[in-house]
Backbone as ProteinMPNN parsed JSONL, in Angstrom:
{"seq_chain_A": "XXXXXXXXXXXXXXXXXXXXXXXXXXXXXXXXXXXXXXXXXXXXXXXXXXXXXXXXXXXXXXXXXXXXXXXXXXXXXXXXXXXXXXXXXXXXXXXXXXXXXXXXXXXXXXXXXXXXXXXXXXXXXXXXXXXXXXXXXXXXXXXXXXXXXXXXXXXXXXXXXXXXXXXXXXXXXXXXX", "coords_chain_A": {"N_chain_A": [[60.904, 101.102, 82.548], [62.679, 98.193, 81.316], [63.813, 95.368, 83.006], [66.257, 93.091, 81.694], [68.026, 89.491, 82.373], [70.447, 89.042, 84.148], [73.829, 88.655, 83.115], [77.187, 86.835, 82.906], [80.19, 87.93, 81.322], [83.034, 87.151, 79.567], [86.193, 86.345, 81.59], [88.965, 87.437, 80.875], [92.871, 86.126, 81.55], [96.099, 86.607, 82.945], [98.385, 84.221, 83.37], [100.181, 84.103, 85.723], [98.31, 86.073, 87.478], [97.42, 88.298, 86.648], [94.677, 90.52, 85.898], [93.403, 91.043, 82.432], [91.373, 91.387, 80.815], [87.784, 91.617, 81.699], [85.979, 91.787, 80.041], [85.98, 90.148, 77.978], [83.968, 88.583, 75.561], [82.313, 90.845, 74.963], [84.038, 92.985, 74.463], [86.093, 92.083, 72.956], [88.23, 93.978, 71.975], [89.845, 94.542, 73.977], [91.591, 92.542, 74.452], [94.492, 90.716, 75.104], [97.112, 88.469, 73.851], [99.264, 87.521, 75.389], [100.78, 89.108, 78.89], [100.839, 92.419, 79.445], [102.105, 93.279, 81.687], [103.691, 91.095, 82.688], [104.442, 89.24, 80.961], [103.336, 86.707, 80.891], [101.289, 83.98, 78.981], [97.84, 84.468, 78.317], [94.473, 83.216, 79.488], [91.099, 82.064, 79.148], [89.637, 80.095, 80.053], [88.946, 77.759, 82.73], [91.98, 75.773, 83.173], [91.362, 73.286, 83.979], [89.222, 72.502, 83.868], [87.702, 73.592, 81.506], [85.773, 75.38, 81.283], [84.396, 79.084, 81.055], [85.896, 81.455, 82.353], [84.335, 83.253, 84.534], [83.591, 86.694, 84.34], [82.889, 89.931, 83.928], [79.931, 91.061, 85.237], [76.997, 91.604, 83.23], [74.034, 93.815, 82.497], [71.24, 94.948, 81.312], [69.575, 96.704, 80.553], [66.436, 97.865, 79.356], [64.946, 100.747, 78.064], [61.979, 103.275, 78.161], [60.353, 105.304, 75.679], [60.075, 108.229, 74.659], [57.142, 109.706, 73.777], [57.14, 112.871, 73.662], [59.459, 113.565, 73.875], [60.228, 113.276, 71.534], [62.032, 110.807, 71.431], [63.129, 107.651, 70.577], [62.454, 103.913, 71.778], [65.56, 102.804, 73.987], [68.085, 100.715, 74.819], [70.142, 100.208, 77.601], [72.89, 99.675, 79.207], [74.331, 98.103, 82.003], [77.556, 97.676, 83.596], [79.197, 95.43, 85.586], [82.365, 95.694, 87.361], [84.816, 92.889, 87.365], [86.572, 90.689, 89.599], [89.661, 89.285, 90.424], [89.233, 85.976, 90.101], [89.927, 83.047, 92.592], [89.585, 80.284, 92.799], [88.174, 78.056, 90.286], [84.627, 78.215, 89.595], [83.14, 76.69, 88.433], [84.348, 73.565, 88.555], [85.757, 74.045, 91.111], [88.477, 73.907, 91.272], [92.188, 75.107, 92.149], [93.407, 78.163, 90.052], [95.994, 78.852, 87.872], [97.312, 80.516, 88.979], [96.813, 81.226, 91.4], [97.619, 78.669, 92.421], [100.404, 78.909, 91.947], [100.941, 81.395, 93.622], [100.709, 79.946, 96.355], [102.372, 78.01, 96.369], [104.614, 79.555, 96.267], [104.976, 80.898, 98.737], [105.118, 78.7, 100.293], [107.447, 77.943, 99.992], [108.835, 80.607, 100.188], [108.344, 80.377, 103.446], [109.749, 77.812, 103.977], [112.761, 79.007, 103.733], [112.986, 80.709, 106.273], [114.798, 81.165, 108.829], [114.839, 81.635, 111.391], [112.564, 79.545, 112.014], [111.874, 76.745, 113.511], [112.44, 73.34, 111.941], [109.873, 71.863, 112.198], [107.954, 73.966, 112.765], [108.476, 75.312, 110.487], [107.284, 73.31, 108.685], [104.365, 73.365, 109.737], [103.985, 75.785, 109.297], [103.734, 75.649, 106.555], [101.465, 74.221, 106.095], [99.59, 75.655, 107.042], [98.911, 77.048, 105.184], [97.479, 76.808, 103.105], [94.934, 76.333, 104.435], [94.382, 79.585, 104.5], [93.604, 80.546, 102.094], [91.395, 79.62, 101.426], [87.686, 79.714, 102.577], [87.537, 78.134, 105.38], [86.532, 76.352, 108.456], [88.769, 75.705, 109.019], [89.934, 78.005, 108.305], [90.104, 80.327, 110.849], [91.918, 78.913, 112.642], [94.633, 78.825, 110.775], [94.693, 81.818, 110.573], [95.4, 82.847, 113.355], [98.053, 80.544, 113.599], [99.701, 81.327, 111.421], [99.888, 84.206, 112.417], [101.321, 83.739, 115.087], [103.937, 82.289, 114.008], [104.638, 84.341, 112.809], [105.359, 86.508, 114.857], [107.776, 85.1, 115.255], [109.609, 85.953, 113.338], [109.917, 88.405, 112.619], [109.149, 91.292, 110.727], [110.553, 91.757, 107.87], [109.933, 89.238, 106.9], [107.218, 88.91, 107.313], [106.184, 91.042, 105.963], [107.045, 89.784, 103.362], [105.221, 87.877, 102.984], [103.097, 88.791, 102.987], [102.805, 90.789, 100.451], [103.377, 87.965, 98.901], [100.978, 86.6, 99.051], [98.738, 88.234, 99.16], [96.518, 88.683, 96.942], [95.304, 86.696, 97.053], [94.618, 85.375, 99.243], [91.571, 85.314, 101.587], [89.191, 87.914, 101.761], [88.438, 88.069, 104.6], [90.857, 86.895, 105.974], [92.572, 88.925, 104.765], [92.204, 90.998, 106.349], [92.205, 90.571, 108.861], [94.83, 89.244, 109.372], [96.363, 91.546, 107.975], [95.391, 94.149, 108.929]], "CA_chain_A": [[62.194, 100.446, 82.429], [62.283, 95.98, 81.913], [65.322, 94.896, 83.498], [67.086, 91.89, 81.147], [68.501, 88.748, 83.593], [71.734, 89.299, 84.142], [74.883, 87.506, 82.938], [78.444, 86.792, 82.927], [80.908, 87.918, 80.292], [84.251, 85.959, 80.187], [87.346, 87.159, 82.25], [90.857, 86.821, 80.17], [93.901, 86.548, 83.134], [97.701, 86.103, 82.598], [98.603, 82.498, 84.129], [100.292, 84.458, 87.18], [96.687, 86.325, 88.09], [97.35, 89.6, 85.862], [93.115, 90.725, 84.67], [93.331, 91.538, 81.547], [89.997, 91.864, 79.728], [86.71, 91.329, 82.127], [84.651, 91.86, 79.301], [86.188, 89.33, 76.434], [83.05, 88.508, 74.687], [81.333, 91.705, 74.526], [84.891, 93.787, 74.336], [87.397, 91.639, 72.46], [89.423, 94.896, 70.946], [91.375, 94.871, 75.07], [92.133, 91.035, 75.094], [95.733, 90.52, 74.327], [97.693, 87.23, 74.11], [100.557, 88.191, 76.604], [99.878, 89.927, 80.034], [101.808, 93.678, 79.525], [102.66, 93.392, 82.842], [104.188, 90.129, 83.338], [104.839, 89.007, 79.511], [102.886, 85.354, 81.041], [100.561, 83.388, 78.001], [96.554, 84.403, 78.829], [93.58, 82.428, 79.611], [90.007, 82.427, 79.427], [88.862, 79.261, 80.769], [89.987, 76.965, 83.505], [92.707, 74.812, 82.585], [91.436, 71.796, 84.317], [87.562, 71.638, 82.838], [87.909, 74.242, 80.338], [84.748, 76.416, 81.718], [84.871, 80.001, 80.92], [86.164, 82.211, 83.357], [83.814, 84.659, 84.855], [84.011, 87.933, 84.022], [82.06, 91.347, 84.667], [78.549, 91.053, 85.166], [76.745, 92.334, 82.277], [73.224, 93.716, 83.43], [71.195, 95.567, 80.472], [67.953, 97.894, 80.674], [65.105, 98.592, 78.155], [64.228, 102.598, 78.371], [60.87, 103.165, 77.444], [60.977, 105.453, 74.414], [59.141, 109.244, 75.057], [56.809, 110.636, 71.865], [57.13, 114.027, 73.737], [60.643, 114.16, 73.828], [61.006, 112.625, 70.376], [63.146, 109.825, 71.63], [62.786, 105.996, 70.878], [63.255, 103.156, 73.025], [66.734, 102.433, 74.378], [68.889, 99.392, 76.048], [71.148, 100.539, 78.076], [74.163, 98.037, 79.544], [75.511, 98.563, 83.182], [78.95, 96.285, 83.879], [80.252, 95.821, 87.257], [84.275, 95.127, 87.062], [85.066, 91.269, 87.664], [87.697, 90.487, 90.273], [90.663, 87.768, 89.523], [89.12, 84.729, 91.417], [91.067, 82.199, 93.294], [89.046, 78.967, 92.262], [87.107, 77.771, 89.581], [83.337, 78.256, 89.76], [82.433, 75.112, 87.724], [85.298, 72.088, 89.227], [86.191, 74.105, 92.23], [90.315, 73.596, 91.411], [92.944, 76.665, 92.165], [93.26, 78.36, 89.249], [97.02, 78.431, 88.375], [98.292, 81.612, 89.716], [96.632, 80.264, 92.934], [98.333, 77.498, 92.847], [101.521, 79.41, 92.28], [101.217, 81.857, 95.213], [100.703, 79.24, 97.509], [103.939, 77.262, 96.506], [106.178, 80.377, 96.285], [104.589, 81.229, 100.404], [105.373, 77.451, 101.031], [108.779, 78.442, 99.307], [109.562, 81.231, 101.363], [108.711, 79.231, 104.73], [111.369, 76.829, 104.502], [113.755, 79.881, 104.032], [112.91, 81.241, 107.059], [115.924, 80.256, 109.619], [113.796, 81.724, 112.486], [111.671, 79.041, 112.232], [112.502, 75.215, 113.355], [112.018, 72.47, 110.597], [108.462, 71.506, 112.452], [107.431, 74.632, 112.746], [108.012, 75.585, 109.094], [105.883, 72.65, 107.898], [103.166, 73.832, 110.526], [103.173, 77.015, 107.996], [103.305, 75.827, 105.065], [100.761, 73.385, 105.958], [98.54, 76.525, 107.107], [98.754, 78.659, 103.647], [96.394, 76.219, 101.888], [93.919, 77.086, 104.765], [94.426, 80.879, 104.417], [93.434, 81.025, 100.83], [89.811, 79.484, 101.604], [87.469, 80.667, 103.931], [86.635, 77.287, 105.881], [86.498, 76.431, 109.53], [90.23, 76.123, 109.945], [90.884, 79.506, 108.881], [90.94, 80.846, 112.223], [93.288, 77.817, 113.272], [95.705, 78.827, 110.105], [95.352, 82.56, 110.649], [96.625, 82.553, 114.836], [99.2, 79.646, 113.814], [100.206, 82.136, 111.174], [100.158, 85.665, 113.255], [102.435, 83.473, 116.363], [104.89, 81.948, 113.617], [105.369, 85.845, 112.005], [106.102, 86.955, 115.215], [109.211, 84.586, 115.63], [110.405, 85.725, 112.343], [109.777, 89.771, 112.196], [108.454, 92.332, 109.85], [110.638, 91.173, 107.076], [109.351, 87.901, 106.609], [105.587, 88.873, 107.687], [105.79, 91.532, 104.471], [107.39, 88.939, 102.056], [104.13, 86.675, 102.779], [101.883, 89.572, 102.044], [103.209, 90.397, 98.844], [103.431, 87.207, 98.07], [99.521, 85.956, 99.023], [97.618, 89.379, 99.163], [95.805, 88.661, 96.081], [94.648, 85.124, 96.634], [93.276, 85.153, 100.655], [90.109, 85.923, 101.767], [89.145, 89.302, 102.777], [88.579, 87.695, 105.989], [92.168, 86.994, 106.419], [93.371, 89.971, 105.385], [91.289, 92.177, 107.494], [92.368, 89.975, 110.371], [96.223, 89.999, 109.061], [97.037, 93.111, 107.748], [94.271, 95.571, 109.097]], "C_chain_A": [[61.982, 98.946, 82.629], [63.501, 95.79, 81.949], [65.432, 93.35, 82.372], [67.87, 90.884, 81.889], [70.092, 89.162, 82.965], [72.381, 88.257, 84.187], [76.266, 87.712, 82.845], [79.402, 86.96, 81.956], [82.225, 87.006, 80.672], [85.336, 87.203, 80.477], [88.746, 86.672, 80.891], [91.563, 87.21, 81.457], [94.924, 86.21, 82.573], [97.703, 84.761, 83.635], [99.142, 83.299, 85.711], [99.273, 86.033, 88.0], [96.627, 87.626, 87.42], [95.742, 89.952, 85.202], [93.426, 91.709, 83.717], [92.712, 92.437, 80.611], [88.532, 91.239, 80.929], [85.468, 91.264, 81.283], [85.37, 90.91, 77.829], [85.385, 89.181, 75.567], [82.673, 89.661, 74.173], [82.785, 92.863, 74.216], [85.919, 93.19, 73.933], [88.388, 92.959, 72.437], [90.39, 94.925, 72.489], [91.388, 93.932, 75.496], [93.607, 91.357, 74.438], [96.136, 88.84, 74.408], [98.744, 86.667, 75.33], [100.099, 89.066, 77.383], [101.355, 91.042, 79.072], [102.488, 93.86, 80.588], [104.144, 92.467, 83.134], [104.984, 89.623, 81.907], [103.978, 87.222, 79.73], [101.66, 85.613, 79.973], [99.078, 84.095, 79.357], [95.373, 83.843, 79.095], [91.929, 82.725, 79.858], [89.016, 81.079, 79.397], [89.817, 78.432, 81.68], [90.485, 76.06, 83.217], [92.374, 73.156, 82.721], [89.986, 71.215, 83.657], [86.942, 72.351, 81.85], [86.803, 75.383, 80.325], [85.35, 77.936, 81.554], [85.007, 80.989, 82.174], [85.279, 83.203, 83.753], [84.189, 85.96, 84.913], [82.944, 89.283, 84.765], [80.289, 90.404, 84.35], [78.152, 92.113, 84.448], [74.58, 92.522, 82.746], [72.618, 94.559, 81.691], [69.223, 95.634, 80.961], [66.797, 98.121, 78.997], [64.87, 100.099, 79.311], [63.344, 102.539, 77.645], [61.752, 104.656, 76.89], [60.025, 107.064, 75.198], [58.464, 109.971, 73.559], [56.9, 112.116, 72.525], [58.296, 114.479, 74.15], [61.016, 113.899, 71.982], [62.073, 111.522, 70.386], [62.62, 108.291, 71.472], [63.311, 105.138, 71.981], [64.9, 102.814, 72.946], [67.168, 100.891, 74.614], [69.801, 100.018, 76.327], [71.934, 99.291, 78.759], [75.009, 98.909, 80.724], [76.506, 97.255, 83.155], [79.161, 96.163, 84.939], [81.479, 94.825, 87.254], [84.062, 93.562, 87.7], [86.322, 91.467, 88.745], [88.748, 89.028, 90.195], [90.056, 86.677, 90.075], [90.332, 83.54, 90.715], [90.384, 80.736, 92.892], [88.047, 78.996, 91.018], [85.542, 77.434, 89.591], [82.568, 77.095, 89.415], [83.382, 73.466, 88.29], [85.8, 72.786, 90.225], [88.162, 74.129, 92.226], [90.463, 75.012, 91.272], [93.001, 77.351, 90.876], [94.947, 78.54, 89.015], [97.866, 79.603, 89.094], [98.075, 81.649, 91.005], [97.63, 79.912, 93.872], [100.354, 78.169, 92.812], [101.859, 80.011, 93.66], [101.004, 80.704, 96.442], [102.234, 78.3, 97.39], [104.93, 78.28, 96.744], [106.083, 81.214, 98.362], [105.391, 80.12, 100.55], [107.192, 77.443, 100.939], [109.673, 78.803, 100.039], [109.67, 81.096, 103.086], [109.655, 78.693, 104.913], [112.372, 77.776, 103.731], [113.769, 80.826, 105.376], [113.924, 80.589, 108.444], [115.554, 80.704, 111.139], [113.228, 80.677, 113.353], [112.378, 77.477, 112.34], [112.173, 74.394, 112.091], [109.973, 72.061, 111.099], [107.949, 72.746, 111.983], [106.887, 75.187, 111.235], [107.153, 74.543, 108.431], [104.596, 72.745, 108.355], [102.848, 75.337, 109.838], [102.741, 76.777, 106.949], [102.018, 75.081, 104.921], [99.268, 74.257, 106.209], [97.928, 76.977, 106.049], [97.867, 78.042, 103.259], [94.904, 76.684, 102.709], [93.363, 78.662, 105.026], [93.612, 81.668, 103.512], [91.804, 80.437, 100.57], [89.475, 79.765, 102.803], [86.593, 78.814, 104.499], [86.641, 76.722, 107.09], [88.235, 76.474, 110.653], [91.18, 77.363, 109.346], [91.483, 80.345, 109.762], [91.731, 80.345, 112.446], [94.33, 78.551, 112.384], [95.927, 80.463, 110.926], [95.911, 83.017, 111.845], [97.83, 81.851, 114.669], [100.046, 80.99, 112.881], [100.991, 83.754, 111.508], [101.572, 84.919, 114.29], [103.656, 83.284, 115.748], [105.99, 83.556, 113.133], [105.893, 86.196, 113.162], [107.013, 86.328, 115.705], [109.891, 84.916, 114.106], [110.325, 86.92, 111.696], [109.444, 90.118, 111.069], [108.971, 91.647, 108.35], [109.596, 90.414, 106.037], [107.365, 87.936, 106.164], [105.513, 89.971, 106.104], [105.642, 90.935, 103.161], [105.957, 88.262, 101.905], [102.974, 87.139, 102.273], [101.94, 89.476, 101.027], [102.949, 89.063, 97.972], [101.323, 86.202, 97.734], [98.051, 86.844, 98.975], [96.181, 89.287, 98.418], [95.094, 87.463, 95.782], [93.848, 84.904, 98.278], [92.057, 85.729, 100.349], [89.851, 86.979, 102.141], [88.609, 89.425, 104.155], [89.998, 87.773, 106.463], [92.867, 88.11, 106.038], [92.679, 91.325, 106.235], [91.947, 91.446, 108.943], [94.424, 89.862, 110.317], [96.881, 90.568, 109.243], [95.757, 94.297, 107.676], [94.637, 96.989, 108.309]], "O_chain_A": [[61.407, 98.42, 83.582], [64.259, 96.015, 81.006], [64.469, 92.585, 82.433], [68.844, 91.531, 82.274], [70.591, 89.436, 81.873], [72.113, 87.223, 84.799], [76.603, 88.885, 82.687], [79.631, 85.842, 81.495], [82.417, 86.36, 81.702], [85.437, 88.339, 80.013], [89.097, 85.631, 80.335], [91.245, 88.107, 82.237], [94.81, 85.453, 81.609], [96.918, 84.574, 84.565], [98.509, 83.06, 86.739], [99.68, 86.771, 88.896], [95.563, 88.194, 87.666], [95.577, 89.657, 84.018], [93.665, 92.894, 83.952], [93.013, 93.453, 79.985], [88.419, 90.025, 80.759], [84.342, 90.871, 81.588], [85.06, 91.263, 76.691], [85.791, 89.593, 74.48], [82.629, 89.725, 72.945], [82.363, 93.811, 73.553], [86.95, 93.616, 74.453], [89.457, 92.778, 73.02], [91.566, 95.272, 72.37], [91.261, 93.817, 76.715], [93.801, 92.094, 73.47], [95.41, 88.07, 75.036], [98.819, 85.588, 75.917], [99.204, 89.831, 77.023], [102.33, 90.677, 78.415], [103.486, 94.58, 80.549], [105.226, 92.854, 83.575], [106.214, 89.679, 81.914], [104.021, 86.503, 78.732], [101.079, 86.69, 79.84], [99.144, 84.192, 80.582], [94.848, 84.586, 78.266], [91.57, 83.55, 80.698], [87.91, 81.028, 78.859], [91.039, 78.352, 81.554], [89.727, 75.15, 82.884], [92.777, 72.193, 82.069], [89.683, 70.122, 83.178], [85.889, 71.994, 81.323], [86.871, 76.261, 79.464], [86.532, 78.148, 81.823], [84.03, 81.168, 82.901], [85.517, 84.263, 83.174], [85.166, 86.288, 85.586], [82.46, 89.37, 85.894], [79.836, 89.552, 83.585], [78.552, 93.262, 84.635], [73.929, 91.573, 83.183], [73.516, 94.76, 80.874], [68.278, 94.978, 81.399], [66.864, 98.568, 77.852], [64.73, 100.349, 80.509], [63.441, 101.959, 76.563], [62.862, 105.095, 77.191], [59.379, 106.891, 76.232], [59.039, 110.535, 72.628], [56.638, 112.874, 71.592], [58.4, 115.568, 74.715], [61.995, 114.366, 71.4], [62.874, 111.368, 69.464], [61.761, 107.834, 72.226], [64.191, 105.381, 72.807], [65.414, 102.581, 71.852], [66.329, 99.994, 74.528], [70.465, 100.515, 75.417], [71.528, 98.128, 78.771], [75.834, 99.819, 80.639], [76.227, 96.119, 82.772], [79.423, 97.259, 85.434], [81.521, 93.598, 87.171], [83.137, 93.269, 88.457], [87.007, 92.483, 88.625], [88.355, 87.9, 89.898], [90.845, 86.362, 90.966], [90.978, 83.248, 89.709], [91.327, 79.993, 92.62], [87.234, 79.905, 90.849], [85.272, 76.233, 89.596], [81.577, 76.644, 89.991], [82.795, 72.384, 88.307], [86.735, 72.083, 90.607], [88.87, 74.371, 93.204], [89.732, 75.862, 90.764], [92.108, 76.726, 90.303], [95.497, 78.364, 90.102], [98.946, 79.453, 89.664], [98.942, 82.034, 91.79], [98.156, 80.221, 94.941], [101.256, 77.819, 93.573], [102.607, 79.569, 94.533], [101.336, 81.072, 97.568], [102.98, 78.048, 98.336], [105.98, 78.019, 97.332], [106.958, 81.842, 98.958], [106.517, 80.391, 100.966], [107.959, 76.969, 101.777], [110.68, 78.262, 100.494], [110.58, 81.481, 103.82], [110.444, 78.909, 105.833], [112.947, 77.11, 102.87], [114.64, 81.694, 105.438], [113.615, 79.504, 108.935], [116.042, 80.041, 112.055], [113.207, 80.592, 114.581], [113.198, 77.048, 111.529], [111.566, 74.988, 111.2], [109.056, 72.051, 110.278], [107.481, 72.758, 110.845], [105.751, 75.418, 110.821], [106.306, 74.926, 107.624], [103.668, 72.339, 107.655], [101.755, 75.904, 109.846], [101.787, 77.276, 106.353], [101.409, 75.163, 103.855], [98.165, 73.875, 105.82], [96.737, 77.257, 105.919], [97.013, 78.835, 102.862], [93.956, 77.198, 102.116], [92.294, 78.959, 105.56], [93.091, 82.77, 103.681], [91.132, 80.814, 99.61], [90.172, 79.995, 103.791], [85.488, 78.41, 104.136], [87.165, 75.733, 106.577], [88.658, 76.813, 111.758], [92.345, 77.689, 109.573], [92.581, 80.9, 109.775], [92.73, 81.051, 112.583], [95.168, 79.076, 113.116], [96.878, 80.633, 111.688], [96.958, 83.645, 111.686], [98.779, 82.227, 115.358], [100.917, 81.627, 113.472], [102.041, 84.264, 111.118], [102.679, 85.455, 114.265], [104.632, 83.768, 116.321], [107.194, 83.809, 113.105], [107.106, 86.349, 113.014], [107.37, 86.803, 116.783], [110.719, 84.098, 113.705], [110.537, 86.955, 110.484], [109.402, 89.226, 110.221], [108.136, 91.077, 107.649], [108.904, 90.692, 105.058], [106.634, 87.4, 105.332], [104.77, 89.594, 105.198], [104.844, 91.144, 102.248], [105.523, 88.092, 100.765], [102.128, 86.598, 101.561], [101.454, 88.555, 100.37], [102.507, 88.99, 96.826], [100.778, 85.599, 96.809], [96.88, 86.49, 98.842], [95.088, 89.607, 98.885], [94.483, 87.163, 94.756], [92.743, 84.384, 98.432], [91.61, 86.345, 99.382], [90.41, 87.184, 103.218], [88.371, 90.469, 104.763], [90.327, 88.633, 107.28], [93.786, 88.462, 106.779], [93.047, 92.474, 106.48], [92.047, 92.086, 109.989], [95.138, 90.382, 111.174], [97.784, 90.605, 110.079], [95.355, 95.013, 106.758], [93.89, 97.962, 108.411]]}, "name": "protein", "num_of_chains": 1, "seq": "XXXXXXXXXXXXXXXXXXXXXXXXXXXXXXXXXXXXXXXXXXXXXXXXXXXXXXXXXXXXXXXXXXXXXXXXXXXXXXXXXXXXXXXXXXXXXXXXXXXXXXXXXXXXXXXXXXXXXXXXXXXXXXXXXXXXXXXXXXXXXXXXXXXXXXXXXXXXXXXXXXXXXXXXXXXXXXXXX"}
């Protein structure tokens, strides 16, 4: 068996983080133009430096061939599924459904009547460190856990929902265990 280096097919995503197609190049026939979900326009590079979106990892095999089975050589092609990412791999910027969930969190903060006017900009000012994993995560996710509990279950669900799919699986392991 000669392993082939492995590479990246392109992701297609709906603008509000819907994956579409992980395999675009090598599987056009399940790209669409419109998510089915959402009805949002689709994308398959990042809007800000036009790089193609990462997609599944495409991995592919040579099989040697057997004269005493009668079989020639092969290639075989393993995939492993892509997941939506939250930044761009090549300029580092949110990508925009990112950048959405973090405004519609910052959103539902200053609706929270729980919370004083400081306090709510001491959340919203957290969410941006929630959604990367970098030394003031811990700081965001304690300021976050003390603010939820002045503002009950409710509130603390709405924020899931609304950021589930864009933290780190640091924060939600530490979160929502």
């Amino acid at each position: 068996m000669t392993r082939i280096p492995a590479h990246y097919d392109v992701a297609q995503v709906c603008l509000n983080g819907h994956m579409i197609n992980d395999t675009y190049q090598s599987r056009p026939e399940f790209s669409k133009r419109f998510c089915p979900l959402c009805g949002a326009k689709t994308i398959t590079a990042c809007p800000a430096c036009e790089e193609p979106i990462q997609g599944a990892v495409q991995s592919q095999f040579s099989m040697r061939g057997s004269r005493y089975l009668n079989r020639p050589p092969t290639l075989q092609t393993m995939t492993s599924r892509a997941s939506v990412p939250i930044y761009c791999h090549n300029c580092g910027k949110r990508f925009p459904w990112t950048a959405e969930r973090i405004a519609a969190a910052q959103a539902l903060a200053e609706e929270l009547d729980e919370l004083s006017a400081a306090e709510k900009l001491l959340l919203q000012s957290s969410i941006d460190d929630l959604v990367s994993d970098t030394p003031k995560t811990t700081v965001a996710v304690a300021r976050f856990k003390k603010l939820m509990s002045k503002t009950g279950r409710q509130a603390a669900e709405g924020f899931k929902s609304v950021l589930i799919d864009v933290v780190t699986e640091v924060v939600k392991k530490q979160l929502w265990p």
